[in-house]
C-alpha positions as CSV (number, residue, x, y, z in Angstrom):
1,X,240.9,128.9,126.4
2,X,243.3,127.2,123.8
3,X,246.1,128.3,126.1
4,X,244.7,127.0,129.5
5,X,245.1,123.8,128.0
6,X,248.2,123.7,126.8
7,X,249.3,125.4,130.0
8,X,247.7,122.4,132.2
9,X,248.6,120.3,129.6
10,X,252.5,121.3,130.1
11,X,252.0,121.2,133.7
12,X,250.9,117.7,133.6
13,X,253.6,116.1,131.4
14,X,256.4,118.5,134.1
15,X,254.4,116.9,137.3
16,X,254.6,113.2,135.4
17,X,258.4,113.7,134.4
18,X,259.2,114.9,138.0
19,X,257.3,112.6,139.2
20,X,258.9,109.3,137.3
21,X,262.4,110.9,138.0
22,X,262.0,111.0,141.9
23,X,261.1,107.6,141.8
24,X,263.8,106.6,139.6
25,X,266.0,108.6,141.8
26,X,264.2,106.6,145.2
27,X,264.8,103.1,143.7
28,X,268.6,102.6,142.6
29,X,268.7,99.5,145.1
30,X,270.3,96.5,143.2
31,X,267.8,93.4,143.3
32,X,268.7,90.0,141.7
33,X,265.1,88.5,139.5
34,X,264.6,84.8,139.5
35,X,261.9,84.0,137.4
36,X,260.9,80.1,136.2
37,X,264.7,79.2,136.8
38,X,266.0,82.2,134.9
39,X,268.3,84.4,136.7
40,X,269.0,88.3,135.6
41,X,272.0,90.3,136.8
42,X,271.3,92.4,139.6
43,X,269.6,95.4,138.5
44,X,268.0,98.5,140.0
45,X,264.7,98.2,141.3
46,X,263.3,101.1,138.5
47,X,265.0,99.7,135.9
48,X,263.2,96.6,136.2
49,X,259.7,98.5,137.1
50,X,260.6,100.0,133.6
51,X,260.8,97.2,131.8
52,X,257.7,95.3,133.6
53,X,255.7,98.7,132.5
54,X,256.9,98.8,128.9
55,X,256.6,94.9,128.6
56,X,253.2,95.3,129.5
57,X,252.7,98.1,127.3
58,X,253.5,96.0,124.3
59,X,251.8,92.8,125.0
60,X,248.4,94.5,126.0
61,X,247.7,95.4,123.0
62,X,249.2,92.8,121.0
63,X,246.9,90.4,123.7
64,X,243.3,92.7,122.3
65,X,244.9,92.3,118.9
66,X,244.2,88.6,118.9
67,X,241.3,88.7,121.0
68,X,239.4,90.4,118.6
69,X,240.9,88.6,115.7
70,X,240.0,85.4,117.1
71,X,236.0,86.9,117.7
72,X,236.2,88.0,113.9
73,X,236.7,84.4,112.7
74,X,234.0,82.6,115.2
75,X,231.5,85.7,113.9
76,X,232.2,84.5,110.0
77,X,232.3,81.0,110.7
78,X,228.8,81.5,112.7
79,X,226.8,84.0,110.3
């Protein structure tokens, strides 16, 4: 049973890799950003879905960090 898993388990992370290198591979069209006035070089379009995902993936977190520090303090300040 321990090795079903880690076969699916290395099946998954191969179908994900493969997966994120096709598209990688599909999206190499150059696209210029212009966000609030800023302008970026022209960039491929999966290098900037990259960075968009791991942006997200660091102010998430950092975004429920403060949200439950802020609920901390109004729950001392209220009890």
């Amino acid at each position: 049973m321990r090795n079903l898993k880690h076969i699916l388990l290395a099946v998954f992370v191969l179908l994900l890799v493969l997966a994120i290198l096709a598209f990688v591979l599909e999206n190499q069209q150059p696209v210029s950003l212009l966000f609030l006035g800023w302008g970026w070089p022209q960039l491929p379009v999966s290098l900037i879905t990259v960075i968009a995902l791991l942006m997200g993936m660091l102010i998430g977190p950092c975004a429920e960090w403060v949200v439950r520090r802020v609920g901390r303090v109004r729950r001392k300040r209220s009890g």
